[in-house]
C-alpha positions in Angstrom: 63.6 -244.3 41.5 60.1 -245.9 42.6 60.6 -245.0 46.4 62.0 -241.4 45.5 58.9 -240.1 43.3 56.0 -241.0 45.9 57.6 -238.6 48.2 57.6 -235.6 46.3 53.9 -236.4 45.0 53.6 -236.6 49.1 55.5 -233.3 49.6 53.2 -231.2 47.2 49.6 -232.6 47.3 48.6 -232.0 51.1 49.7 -228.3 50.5 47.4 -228.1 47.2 44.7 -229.7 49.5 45.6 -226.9 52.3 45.1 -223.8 50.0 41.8 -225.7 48.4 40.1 -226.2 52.1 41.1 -222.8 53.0 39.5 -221.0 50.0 36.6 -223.5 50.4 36.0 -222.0 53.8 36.6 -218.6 53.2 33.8 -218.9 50.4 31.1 -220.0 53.0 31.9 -217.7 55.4 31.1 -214.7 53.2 27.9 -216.4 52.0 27.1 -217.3 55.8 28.0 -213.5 56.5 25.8 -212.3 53.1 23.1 -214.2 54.0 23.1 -212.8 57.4 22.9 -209.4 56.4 19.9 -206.9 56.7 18.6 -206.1 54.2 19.4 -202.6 52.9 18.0 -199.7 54.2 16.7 -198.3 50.8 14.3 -201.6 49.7 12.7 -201.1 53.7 9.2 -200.1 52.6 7.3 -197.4 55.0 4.7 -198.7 57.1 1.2 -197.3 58.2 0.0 -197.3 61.3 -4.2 -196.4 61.8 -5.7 -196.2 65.0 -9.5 -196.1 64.4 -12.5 -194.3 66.2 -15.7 -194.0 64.8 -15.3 -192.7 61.4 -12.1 -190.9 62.8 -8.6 -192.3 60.8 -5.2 -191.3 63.3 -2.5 -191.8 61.1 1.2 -192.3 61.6 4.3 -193.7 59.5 7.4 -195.7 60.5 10.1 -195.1 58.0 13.6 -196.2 57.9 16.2 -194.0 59.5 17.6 -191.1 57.7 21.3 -190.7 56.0 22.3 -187.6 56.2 24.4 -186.2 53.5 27.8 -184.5 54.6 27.5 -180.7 54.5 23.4 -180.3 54.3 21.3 -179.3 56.7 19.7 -181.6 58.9 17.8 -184.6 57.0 14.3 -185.3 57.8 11.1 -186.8 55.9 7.9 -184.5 54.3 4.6 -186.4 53.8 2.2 -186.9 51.6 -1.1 -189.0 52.9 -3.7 -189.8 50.1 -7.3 -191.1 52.6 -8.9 -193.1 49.5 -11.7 -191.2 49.1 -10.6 -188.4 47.2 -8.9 -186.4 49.8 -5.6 -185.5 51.1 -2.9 -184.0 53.4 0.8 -183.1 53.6 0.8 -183.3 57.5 3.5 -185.9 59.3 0.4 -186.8 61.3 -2.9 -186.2 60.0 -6.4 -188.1 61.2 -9.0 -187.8 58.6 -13.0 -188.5 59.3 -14.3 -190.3 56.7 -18.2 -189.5 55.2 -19.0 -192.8 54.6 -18.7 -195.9 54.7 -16.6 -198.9 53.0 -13.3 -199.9 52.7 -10.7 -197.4 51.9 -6.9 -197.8 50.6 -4.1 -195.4 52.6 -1.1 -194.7 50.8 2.0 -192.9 52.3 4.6 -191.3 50.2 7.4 -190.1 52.3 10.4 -188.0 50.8 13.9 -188.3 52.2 15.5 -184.6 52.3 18.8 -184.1 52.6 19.4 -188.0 52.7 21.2 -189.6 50.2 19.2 -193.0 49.8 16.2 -193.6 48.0 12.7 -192.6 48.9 11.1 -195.1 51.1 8.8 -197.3 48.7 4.7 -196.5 49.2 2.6 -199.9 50.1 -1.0 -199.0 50.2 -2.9 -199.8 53.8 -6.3 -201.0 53.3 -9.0 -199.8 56.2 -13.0 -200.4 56.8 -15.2 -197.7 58.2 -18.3 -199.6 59.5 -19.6 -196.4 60.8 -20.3 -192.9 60.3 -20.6 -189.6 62.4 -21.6 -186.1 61.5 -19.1 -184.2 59.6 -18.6 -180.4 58.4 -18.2 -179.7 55.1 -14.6 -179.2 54.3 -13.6 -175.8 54.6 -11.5 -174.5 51.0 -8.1 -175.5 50.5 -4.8 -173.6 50.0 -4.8 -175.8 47.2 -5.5 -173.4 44.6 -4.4 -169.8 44.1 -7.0 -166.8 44.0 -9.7 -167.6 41.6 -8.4 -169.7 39.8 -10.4 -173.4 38.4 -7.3 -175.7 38.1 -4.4 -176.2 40.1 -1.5 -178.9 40.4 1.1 -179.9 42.7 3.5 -183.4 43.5 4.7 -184.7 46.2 8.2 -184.2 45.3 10.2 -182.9 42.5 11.1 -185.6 40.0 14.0 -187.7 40.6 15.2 -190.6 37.6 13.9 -193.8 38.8 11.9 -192.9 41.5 8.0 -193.1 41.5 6.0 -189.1 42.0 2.2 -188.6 42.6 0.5 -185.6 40.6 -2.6 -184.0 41.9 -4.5 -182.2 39.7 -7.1 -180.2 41.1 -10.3 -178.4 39.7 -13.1 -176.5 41.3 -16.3 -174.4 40.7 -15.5 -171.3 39.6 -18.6 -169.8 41.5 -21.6 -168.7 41.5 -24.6 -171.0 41.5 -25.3 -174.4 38.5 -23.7 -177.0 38.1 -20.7 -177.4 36.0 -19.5 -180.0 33.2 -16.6 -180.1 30.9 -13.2 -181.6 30.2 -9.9 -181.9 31.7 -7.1 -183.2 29.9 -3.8 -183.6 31.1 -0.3 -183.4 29.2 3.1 -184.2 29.8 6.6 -185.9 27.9 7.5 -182.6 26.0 8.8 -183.5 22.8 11.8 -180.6 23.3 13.5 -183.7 25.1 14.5 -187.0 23.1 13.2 -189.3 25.8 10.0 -189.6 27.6 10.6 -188.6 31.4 7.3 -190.2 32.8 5.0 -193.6 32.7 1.6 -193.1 34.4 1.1 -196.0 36.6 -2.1 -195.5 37.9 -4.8 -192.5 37.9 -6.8 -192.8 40.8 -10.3 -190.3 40.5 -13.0 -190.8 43.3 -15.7 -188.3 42.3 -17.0 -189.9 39.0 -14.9 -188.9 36.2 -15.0 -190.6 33.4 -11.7 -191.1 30.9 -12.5 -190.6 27.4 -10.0 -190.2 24.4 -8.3 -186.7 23.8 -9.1 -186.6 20.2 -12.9 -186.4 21.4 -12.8 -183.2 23.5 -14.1 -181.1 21.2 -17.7 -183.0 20.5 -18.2 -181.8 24.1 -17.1 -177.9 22.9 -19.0 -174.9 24.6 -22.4 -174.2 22.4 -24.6 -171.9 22.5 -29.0 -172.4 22.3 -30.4 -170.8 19.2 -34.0 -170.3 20.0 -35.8 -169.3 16.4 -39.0 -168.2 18.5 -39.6 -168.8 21.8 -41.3 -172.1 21.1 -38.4 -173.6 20.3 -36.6 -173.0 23.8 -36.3 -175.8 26.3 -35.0 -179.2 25.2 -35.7 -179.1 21.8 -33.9 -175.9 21.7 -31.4 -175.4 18.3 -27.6 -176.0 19.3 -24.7 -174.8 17.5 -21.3 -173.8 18.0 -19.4 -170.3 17.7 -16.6 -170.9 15.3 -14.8 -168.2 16.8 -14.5 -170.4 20.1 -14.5 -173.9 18.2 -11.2 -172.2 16.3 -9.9 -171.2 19.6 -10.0 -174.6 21.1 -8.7 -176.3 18.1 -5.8 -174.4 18.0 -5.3 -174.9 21.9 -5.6 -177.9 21.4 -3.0 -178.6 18.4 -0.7 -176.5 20.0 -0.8 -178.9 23.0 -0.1 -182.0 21.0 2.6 -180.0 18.7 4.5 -179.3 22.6 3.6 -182.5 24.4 4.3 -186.6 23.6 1.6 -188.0 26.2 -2.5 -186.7 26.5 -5.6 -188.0 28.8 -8.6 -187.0 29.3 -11.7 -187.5 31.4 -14.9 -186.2 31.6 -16.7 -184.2 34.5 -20.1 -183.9 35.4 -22.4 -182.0 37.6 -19.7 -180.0 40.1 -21.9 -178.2 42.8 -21.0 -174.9 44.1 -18.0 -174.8 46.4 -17.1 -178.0 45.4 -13.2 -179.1 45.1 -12.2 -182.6 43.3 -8.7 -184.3 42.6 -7.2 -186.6 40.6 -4.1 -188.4 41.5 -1.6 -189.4 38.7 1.3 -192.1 39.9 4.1 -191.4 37.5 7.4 -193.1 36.8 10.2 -191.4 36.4 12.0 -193.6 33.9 15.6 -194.0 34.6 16.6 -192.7 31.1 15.3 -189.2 32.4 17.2 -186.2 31.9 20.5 -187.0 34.0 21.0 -183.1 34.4 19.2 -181.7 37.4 19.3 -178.0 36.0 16.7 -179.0 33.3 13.1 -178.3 33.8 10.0 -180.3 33.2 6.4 -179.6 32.5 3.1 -180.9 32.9 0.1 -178.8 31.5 -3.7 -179.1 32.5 -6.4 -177.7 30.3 -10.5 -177.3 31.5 -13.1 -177.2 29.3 -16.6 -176.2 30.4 -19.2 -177.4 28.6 -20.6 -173.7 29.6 -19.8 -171.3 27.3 -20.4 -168.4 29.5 -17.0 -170.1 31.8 -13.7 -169.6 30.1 -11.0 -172.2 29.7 -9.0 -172.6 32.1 -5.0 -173.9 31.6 -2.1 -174.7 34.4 1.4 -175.2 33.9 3.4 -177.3 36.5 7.0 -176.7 36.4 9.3 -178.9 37.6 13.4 -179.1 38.0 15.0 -182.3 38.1 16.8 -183.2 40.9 20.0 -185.6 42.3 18.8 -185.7 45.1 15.6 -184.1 47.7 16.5 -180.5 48.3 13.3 -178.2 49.4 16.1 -175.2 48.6 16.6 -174.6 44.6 17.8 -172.8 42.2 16.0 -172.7 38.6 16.7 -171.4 35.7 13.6 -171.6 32.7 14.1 -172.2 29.1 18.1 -172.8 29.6 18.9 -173.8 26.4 18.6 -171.2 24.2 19.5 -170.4 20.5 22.7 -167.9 20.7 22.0 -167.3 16.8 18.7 -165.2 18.3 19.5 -164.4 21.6 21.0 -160.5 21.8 21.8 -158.8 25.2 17.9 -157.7 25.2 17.2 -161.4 25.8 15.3 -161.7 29.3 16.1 -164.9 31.5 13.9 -165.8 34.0 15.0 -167.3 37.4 13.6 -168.5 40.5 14.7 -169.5 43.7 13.1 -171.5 46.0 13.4 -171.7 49.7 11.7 -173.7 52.9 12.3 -173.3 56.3 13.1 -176.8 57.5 13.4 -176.2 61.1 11.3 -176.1 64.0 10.8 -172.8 64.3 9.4 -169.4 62.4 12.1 -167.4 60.7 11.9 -163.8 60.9 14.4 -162.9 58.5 15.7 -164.6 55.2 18.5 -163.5 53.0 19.1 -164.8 49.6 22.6 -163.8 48.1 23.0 -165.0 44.4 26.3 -165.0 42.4 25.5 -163.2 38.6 27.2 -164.9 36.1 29.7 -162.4 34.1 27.7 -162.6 31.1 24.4 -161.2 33.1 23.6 -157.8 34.0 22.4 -157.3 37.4 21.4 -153.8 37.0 18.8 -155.1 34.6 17.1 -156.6 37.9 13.0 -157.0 37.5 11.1 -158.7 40.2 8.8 -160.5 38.7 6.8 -162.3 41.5 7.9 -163.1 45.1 6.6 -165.1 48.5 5.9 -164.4 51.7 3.6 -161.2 49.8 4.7 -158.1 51.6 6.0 -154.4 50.1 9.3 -153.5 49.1 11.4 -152.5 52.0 11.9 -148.6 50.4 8.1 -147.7 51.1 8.1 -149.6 54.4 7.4 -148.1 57.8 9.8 -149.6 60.7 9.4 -153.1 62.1 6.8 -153.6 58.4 7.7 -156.7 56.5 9.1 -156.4 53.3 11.6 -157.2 51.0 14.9 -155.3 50.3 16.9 -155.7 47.3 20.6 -155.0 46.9 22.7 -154.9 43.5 26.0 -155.1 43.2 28.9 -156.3 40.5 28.7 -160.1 40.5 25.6 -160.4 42.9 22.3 -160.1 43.7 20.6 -160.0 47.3 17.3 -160.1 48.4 16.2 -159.9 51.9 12.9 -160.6 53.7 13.0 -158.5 57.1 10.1 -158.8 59.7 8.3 -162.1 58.2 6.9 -165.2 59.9 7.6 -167.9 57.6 6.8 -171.2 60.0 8.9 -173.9 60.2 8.5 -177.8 58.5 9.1 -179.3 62.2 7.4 -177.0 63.8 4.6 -177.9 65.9 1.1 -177.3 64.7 2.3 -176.9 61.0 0.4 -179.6 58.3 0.6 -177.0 55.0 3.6 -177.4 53.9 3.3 -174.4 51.6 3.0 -172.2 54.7 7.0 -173.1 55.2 8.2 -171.8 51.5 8.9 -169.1 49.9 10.4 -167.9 46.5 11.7 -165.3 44.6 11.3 -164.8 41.0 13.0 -162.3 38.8 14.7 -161.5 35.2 18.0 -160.0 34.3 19.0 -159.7 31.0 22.5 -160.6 29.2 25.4 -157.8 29.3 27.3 -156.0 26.5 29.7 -158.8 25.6 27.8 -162.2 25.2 30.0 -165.0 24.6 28.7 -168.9 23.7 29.8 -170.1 27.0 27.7 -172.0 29.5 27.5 -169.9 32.5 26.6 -170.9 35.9 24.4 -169.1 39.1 23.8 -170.4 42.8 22.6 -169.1 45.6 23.0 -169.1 49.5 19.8 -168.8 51.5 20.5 -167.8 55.3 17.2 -168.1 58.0 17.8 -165.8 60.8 21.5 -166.1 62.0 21.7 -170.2 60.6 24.6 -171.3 58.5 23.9 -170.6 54.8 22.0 -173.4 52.9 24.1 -173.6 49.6 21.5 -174.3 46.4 22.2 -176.3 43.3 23.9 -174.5 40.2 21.7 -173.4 37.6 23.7 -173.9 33.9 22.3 -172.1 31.0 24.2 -173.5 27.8 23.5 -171.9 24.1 22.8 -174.9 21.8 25.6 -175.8 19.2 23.6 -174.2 16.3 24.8 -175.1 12.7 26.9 -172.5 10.5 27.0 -173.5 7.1 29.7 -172.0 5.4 30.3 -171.0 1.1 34.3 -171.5 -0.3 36.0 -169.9 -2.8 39.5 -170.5 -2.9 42.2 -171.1 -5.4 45.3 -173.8 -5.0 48.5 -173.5 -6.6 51.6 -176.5 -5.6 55.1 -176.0 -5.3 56.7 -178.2 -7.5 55.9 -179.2 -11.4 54.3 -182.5 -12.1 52.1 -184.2 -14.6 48.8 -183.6 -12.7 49.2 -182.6 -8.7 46.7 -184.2 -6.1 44.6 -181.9 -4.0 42.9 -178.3 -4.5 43.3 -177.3 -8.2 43.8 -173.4 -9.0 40.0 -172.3 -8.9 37.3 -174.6 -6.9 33.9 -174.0 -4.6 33.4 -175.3 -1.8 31.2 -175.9 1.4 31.5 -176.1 5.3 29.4 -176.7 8.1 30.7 -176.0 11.3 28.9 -175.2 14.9 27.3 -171.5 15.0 29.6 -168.1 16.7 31.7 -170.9 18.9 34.0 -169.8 21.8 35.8 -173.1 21.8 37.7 -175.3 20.1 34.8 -177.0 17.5 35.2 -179.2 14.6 34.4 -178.3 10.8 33.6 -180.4 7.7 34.3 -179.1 4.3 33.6 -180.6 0.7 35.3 -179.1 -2.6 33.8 -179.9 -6.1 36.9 -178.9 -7.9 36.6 -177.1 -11.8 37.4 -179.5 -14.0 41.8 -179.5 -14.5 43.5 -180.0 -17.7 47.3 -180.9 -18.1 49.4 -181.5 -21.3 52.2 -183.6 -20.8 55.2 -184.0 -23.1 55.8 -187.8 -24.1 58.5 -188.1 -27.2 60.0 -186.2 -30.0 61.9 -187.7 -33.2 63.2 -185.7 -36.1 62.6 -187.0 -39.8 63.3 -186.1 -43.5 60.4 -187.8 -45.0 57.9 -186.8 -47.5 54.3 -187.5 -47.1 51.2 -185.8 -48.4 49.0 -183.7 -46.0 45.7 -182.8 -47.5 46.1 -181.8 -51.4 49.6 -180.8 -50.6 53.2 -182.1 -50.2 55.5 -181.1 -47.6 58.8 -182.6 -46.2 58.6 -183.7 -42.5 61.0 -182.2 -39.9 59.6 -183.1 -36.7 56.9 -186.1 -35.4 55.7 -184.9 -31.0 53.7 -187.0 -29.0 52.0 -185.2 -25.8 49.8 -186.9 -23.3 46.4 -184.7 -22.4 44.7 -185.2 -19.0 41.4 -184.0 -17.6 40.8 -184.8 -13.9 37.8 -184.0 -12.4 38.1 -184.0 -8.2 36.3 -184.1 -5.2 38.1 -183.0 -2.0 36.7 -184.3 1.5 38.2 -182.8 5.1 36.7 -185.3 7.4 38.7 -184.0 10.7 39.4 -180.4 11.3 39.6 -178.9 14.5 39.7 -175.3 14.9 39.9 -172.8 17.6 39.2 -168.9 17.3 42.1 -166.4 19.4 40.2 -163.3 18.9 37.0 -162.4 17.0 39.2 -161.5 13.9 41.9 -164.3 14.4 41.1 -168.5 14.0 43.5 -171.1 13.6 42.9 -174.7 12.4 44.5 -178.0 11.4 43.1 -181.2 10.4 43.4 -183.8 7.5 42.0 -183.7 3.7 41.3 -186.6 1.4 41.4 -186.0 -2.3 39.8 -188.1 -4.7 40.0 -188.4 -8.7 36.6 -189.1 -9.8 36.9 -188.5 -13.0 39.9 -188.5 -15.8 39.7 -188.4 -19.6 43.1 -189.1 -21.3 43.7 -188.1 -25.1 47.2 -188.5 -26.6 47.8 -185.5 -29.0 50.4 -186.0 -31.8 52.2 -182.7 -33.7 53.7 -182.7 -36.9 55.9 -179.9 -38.0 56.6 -179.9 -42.2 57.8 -178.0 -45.0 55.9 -177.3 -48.6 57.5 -178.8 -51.3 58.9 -177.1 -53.1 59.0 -173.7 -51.0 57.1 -172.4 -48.2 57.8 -171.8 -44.3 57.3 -174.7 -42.2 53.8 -175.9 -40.6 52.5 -177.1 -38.0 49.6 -180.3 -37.6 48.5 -181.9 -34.8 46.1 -184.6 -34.2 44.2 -185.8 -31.6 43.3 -189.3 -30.8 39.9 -190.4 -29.0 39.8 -190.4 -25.4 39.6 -192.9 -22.9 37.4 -192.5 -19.4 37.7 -193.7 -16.2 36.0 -193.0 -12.9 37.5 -193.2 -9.7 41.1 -193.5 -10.2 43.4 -192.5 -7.5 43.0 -191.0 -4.0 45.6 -189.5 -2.1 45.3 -188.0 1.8 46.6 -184.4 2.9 47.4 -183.3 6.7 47.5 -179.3 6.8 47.3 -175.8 8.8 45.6 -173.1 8.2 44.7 -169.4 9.4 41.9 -167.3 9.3 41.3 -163.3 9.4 38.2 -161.6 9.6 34.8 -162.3 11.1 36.3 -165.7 11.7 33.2 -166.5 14.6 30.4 -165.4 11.8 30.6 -163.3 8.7 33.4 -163.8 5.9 37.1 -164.2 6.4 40.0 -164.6 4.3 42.4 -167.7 5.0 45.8 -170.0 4.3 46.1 -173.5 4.2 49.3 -175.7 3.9 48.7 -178.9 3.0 51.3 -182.0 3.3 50.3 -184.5 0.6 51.1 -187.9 1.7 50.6 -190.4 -0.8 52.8 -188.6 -3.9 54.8 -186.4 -1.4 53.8 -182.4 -2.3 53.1 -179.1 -0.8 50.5 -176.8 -2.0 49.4 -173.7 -0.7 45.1 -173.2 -0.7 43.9 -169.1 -0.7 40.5 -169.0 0.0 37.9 -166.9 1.1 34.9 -168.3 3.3 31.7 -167.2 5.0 29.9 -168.8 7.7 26.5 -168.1 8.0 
């Protein structure tokens, strides 16, 4: 026995030992092969490279390479350069002259279109300009539109978890003075249950100063009351037009009633033909809206200290997106209220386009799919780019825009345009490359609470159609609270039945109109139900003495007299609606006994003495309460007919009792509201 065991203990171990060295080595090689790795491509952060002459800035990036998603067009990177001194530029390359001295930080944020990583991360370059040169004054930007005072634009559209620059821009509004005032800044609508930004940094280079929102108004526009002429001048009387102090108050609230998140700075002294910036570095916080159809807003409001200037308000709007696709689709205000919305109701889309290639495009067609719901032939253009005339008062070879109607879609067509290409040589606005068409339609005959769904294709020149996002428009749930009259009557006789009682009121709440299965809580306060039972009988030939008479007793009855008071629950019950006039539903019930007052009543039946007919006396004894006695559960099915979606019906209910096995059939009458 002693020589036989150390063999096997030498037959197993070295195996053991085997399988442990080869998992051993197996485990360093991967972490020799991890550790190896590059890193990935995503956390490669872009890099700046200046060449310097004079005052002169030449500017170039080196960015990770592109991943091109399957099926989009061709990936490639859009730029946005902010110098450090106030100034800007969208273009791939740009070289900025500086006015001054000093040192300068350069930030780069590049945006990955059509690629399917993240955007490379922005690492500020600081530069010195030791000296100077003559330099023009900047000619105006495309940065504002028309006449307008404020502007604002990003760098990209906002993507969860990604980091976005906001430049808000204001400007003289012309003519000659100086102008001061206020510009605040507001953004985190309240509409949405998380906040969508964190501002990381504000970055102002032309003096403004950041003061508290709540303080705005103790720089409101006044006016000089002069009493004589003496008074003008300094010393003059100032005052303020409560006309325009009501005006801005309610702006104002109405701001902070719309919007979580408000700043404010203060601006002094802008010259004539002078244009100033403010860049805003904002989060998006990876709790952001996860659906890419929704849209965003950030509002800017001047203030002029010069009440002769009038206040001047910009709203950015901004659709959320998966991923970096200049070509959109968007849909404004898509969650609407179907208890208010009637086929009169007006949506408002827009579809945005860029030419991303490196040439002009002469011709882009945009073919979008109308949902069933819409009408097409309710069609108003509301506001389109490139600007040209409508292709029906056109002469030949004129640019313009056509517009074709059909069933289930809508075309629009841009003949004879020049819209330049991203990658095309020369080009640094990036606005010069995009386009857009915006336009209403309003909701057909038969509106149903569905979500519905639009997309468009956007073809430039003969290319393969560029396929947009889907814009959803849903109809919130909406509540329906619903009144119950009904009456309950069982199938079989017993003491005192669980569930519904012949005549009870009762509530619902269910969700508004729905057009698919939804769920509906009830509660029943039942009337309070009494029920005399029979306990014993026992015949007797006694005398006894009832009042100031004497009879001879025949017959002694004992009954038993209950009072239940109820409360009826249906936690769970789904319900779908066939038709507008037809619903069917099943769920579960719990019935509860919250009350019961027994009495026992006792009946004497007797004879006068010495002649009479026989009498009747009864007696009842005092009662005795309880609260919360018995609970028994219900599974049923029911029907409805009528205006089962909204309005009153009639229904049928079945219900299985489970506890103390019983049917019992529940008419009732219900309207949802």
């Amino acid at each position: 026995m002693q020589t036989v065991e150390p063999r096997r203990e030498q037959r197993i171990y070295p195996k053991y030992l085997f399988m442990f060295r080869y998992s051993l080595y197996l485990l360093l090689l991967v972490q020799s092969v991890q550790g190896q790795q590059k890193p990935a491509p995503d956390t490669i952060p872009a890099v700046i490279d200046v060449e310097m002459e004079e005052n002169r800035a030449a500017l170039k990036a080196s960015l990770r390479p592109l991943r091109q998603i399957a099926g989009a067009p061709e990936a490639f990177y859009s730029y946005f350069w902010e110098f450090g001194d106030g100034t800007f530029s969208f273009a791939p390359q740009p070289v900025h002259a500086y006015k001054d001295t000093g040192n300068y930080d350069i930030r780069l944020y590049a945006t990955n279109n059509y690629d399917d990583g993240k955007a490379p991360k922005s690492k500020p370059r600081r530069i010195r300009v030791k000296k100077t040169m003559y330099a023009a004054a900047p000619a105006p930007s495309a940065f504002f539109a028309a006449s307008d005072m404020l502007a604002m634009k990003v760098n990209r559209m906002p993507k969860p978890g990604e980091e976005m620059v906001a430049i808000a821009g204001y400007r003289h509004p012309g003519g000659t003075g100086n102008v001061s005032g206020s510009l605040l800044l507001y953004y985190n609508e309240k509409q949405f249950a998380q906040k969508n930004f964190v501002l990381g940094e504000e970055r102002a280079y032309a003096g403004e100063r950041k003061v508290r929102a709540d303080s705005v108004l103790a720089f409101a526009p006044m006016d000089d009351l002069y009493a004589s002429p003496a008074l003008a001048g300094p010393s003059a009387v100032r005052w303020i037009d409560p006309v325009r102090a009501t005006t801005l108050t309610n702006m104002l609230a109405e701001k902070k009633a719309l919007f979580r998140e408000q700043h404010a700075w203060r601006v002094e002294d802008l010259k004539a033909g002078e244009e100033k910036f403010i860049f805003l570095s904002l989060e998006t916080t990876p709790e952001m809206i996860k659906d890419t159809n929704a849209v965003v807003t950030i509002s800017t409001i001047f203030i002029p200290d010069d009440p002769a200037i009038p206040v001047s308000q910009f709203n950015l709007d901004m659709q959320i997106v998966a991923s970096h696709d200049p070509n959109r689709m968007q849909l404004k205000n898509r969650r609407m209220n179907y208890r208010f919305v009637s086929k009169q109701k007006e949506l408002s889309y827009k579809v945005q386009f860029q030419n991303t290639g490196k040439g002009p495009a002469s011709k882009v067609a945009i073919g979008i799919a109308v949902p069933g719901m819409l009408n097409g032939q309710s069609l108003e253009i509301m506001d389109y780019s490139p600007k040209c005339v409508l292709c029906d008062s056109a002469y030949e070879r004129q640019s313009c825009l056509d517009t074709i109607v059909r069933q289930d879609s809508i075309f629009f067509v841009f003949n004879n345009i020049y819209l330049k290409g991203m990658q095309q040589e020369g080009v640094e606005d990036p606005d010069s490359t995009k386009g857009f068409v915006k336009y209403r339609v309003r909701f057909s005959e038969e509106l149903k609470k569905l979500p519905f769904t639009s997309q468009a294709a956007i073809v430039f020149d003969k290319n393969e159609p560029v396929i947009t996002n889907r814009s959803k428009g849903r109809f919130k749930p909406g509540l329906s609270p619903g009144i119950i009259l009904g009456y309950g009557k069982g199938f079989q006789k017993q003491e005192l039945p669980f569930g519904i009682p012949a005549g009870t009121l009762g509530v619902s709440v269910s969700a508004y109109a729905p057009y698919r299965p939804y769920f509906q809580a009830e509660l029943y306060m039942s009337l309070q139900e009494k029920n005399e039972r029979f306990i014993s009988s026992r015949r007797d030939q006694r005398d006894t003495a009832i009042g100031n008479g004497k009879y001879i007793v025949r017959l002694r009855e004992e009954y038993e007299i209950i009072q239940r008071t109820t409360v009826d629950v249906v936690p769970l019950h789904l319900r779908y609606n066939i038709k507008s006039w037809l619903g069917v539903g099943a769920g579960a019930m719990l019935s509860v006994v919250t009350g019961e007052k027994k009495q026992v009543k006792k009946v004497v039946e007797a004879m006068p003495i010495p002649d009479g007919p026989p009498q009747k006396f009864q007696h009842i004894s005092g009662s005795d309460t309880k609260s919360f006695t018995a609970t028994n559960a219900a599974l049923f099915a029911d029907i409805n007919l009528g205006m089962v979606r909204a309005g009153p019906s009639l229904g049928v209910r079945l219900l299985q009792y489970l506890k103390d096995p019983q049917q019992r059939l529940f008419i009732y009458g219900i309207w949802r509201l």
